[in-house]
C-alpha positions as CSV (number, residue, x, y, z in Angstrom):
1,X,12.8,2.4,4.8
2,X,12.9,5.3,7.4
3,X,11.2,7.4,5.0
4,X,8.4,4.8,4.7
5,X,8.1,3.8,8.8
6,X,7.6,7.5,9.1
7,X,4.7,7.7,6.5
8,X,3.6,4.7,8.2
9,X,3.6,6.7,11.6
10,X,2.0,9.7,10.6
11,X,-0.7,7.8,8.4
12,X,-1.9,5.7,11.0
13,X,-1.3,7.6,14.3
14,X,-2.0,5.0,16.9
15,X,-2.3,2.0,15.3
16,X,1.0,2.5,13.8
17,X,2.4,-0.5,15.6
18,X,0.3,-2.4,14.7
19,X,0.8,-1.8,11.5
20,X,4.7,-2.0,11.7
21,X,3.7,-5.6,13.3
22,X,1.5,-6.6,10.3
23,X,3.9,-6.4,7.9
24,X,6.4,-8.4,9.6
25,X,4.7,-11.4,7.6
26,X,4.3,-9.9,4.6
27,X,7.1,-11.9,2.6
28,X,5.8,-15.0,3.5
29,X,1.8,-13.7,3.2
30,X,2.0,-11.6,-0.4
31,X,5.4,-11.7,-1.8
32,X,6.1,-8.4,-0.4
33,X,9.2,-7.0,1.2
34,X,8.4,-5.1,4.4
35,X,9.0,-1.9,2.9
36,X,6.9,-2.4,0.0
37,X,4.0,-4.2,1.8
38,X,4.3,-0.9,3.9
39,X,4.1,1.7,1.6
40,X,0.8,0.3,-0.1
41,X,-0.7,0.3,3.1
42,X,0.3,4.1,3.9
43,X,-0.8,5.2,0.8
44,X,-4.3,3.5,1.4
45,X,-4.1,4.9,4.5
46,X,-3.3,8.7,3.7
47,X,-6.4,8.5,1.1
48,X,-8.6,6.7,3.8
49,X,-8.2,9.7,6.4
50,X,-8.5,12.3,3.5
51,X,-11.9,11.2,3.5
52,X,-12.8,11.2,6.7
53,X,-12.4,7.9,7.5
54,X,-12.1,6.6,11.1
55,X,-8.6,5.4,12.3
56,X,-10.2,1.8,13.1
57,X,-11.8,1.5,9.4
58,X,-8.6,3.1,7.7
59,X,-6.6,0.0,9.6
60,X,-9.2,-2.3,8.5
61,X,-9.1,-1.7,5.0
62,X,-5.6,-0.8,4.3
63,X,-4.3,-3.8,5.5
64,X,-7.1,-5.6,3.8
65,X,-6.2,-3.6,0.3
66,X,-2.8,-4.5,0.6
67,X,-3.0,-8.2,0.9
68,X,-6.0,-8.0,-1.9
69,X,-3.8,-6.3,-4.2
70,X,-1.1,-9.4,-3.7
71,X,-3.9,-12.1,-4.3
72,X,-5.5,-10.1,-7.3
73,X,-1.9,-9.6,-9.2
74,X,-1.5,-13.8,-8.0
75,X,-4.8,-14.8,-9.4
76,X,-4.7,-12.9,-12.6
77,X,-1.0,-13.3,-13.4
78,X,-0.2,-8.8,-13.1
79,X,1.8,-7.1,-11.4
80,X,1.4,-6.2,-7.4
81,X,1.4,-2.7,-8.6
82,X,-0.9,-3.0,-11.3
83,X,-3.2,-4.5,-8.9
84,X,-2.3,-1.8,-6.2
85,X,-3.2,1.2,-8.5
86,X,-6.3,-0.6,-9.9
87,X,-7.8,-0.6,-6.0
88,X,-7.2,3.0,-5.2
89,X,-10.3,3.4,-7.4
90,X,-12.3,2.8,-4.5
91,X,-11.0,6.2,-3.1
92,X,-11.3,8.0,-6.4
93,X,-14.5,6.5,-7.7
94,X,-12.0,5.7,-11.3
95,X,-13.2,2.1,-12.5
96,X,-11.6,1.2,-15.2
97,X,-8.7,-0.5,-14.3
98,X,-11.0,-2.8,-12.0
99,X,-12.4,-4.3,-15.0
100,X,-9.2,-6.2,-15.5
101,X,-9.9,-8.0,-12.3
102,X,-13.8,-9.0,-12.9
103,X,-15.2,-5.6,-10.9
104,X,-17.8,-3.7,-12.8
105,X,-18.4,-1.2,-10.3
106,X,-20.4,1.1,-12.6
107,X,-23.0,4.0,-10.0
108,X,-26.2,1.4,-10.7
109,X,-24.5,-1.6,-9.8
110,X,-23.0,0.3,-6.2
111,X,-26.7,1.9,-6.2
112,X,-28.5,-2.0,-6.6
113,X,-25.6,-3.5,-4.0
114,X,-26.3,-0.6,-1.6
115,X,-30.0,-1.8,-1.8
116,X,-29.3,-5.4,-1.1
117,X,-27.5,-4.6,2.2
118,X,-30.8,-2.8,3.0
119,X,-29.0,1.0,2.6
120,X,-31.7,3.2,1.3
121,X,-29.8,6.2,0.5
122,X,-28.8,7.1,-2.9
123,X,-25.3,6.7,-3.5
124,X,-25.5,10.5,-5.5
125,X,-26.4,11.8,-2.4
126,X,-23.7,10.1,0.0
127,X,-20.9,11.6,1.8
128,X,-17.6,10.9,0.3
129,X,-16.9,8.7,3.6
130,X,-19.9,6.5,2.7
131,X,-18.8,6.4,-0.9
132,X,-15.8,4.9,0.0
133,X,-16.8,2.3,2.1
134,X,-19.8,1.0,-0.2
135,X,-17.2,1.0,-2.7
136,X,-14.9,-0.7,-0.6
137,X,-17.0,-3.3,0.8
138,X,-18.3,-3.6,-2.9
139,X,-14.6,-4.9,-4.3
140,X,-14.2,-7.5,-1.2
141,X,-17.4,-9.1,-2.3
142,X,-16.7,-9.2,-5.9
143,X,-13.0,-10.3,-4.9
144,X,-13.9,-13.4,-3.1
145,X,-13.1,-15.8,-5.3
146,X,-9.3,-14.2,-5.7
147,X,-8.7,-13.4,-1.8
148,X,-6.0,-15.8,-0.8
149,X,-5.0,-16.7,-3.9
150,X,-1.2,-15.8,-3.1
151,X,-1.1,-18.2,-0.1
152,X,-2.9,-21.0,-2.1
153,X,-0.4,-20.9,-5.3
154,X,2.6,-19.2,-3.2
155,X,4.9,-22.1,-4.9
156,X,4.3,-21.3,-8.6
157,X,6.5,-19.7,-10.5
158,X,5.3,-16.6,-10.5
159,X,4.8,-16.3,-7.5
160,X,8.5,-17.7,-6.0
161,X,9.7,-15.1,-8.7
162,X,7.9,-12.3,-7.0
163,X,9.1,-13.4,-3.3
164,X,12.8,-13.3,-5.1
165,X,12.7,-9.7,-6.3
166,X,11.1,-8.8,-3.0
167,X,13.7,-11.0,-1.1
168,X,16.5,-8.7,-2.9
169,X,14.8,-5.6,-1.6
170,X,14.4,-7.3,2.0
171,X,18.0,-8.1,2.0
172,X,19.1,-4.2,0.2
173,X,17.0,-3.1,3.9
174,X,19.4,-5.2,5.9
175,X,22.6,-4.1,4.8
176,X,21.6,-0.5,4.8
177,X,20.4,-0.9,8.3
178,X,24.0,-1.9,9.0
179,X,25.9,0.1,6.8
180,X,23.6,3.8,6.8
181,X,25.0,4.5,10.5
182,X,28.9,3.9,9.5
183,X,28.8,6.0,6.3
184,X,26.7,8.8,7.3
185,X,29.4,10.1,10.2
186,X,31.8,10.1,6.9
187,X,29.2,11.7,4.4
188,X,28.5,14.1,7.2
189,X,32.4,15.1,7.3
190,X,32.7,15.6,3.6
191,X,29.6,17.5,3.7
192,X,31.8,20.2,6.1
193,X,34.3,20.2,3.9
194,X,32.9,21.1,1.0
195,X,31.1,23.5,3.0
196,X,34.7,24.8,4.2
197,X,35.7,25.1,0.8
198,X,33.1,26.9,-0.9
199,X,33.4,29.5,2.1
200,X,36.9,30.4,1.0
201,X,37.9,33.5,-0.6
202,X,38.7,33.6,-4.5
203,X,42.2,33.9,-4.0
204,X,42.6,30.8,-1.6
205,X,40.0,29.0,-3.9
């Protein structure tokens, strides 16, 4: 979990907070621990300012991703994760793995949505930024139908099932946010000790 919060920090710079704020809900909201809802979202995140996107947008659509990943795996019975790797086509341009989940996000189809939102440009001839976010924008049209799917059927059995195994993860957090500060002191001794031992001569060895 500290590994992640610091991901978390450095993807998101200012907003980080916010962030860290976000996923206080995310249980209750996608069936995600804290830590996992966390991670999906600084992954997003990382690829998001790797292309140049602003930190506002990059907030935006992490968050967004995150939660659409939950309602995509809830409304077509997969996996979170499955769900989570499908999406991160919209930062690579891969589109197979959408398919599962009804998006046919083939160049012409981008090129004929681009037109209908009055964008002229050719989507060849687009910076990866504005790739992204026709891509992006793309998937949370196609996705209506699915987005808040998790909430809706949050009491089926899948679903509870999925809050369980992220429960267990919630509650692994807890106690090692309890017991990480009482054992580390004692790893931390043992570490000088070895240490000590491996400085001896041969002959005290």
């Amino acid at each position: 979990m500290g590994e992640t919060i610091n991901e978390v920090d450095v993807a998101f710079k200012r907003n980080a907070e916010q962030v860290k704020l976000w996923a206080n809900d995310s249980l209750e909201a996608m069936g995600l621990a804290k830590q996992s809802a966390l991670d999906m979202a600084a992954s997003f995140a990382s690829m998001s300012d790797g292309m140049g996107i602003s930190e506002a947008k990059t907030l935006k659509m992490s968050t967004a991703l995150t939660q659409l990943s939950a309602d995509l795996s809830s409304y077509f019975n997969t996996s979170t994760e499955m769900a989570n790797t499908a999406l991160t086509g919209i930062f690579t341009g891969e589109t197979e793995a959408l398919k599962k989940y009804g998006i046919v996000m083939t160049e012409f189809n981008l090129q004929q949505y681009a037109y209908n939102k009055g964008i002229r440009e050719k989507v060849s001839e687009m910076s990866q930024a504005e790739k992204v976010m026709l891509r992006y924008n793309f998937v949370m049209d196609q996705t209506k139908n699915a987005q808040g799917d998790f909430a809706r059927t949050s009491d089926s059995a899948s679903n509870q099932m999925k809050i369980f195994k992220e429960s267990l993860k919630e509650l692994g957090v807890s106690f090692g946010e309890t017991i990480v500060p009482i054992i580390t002191p004692v790893i931390s001794f043992f570490n000088d000790v070895i240490n000590g031992l491996a400085e001896m001569s041969d002959g005290t060895k």
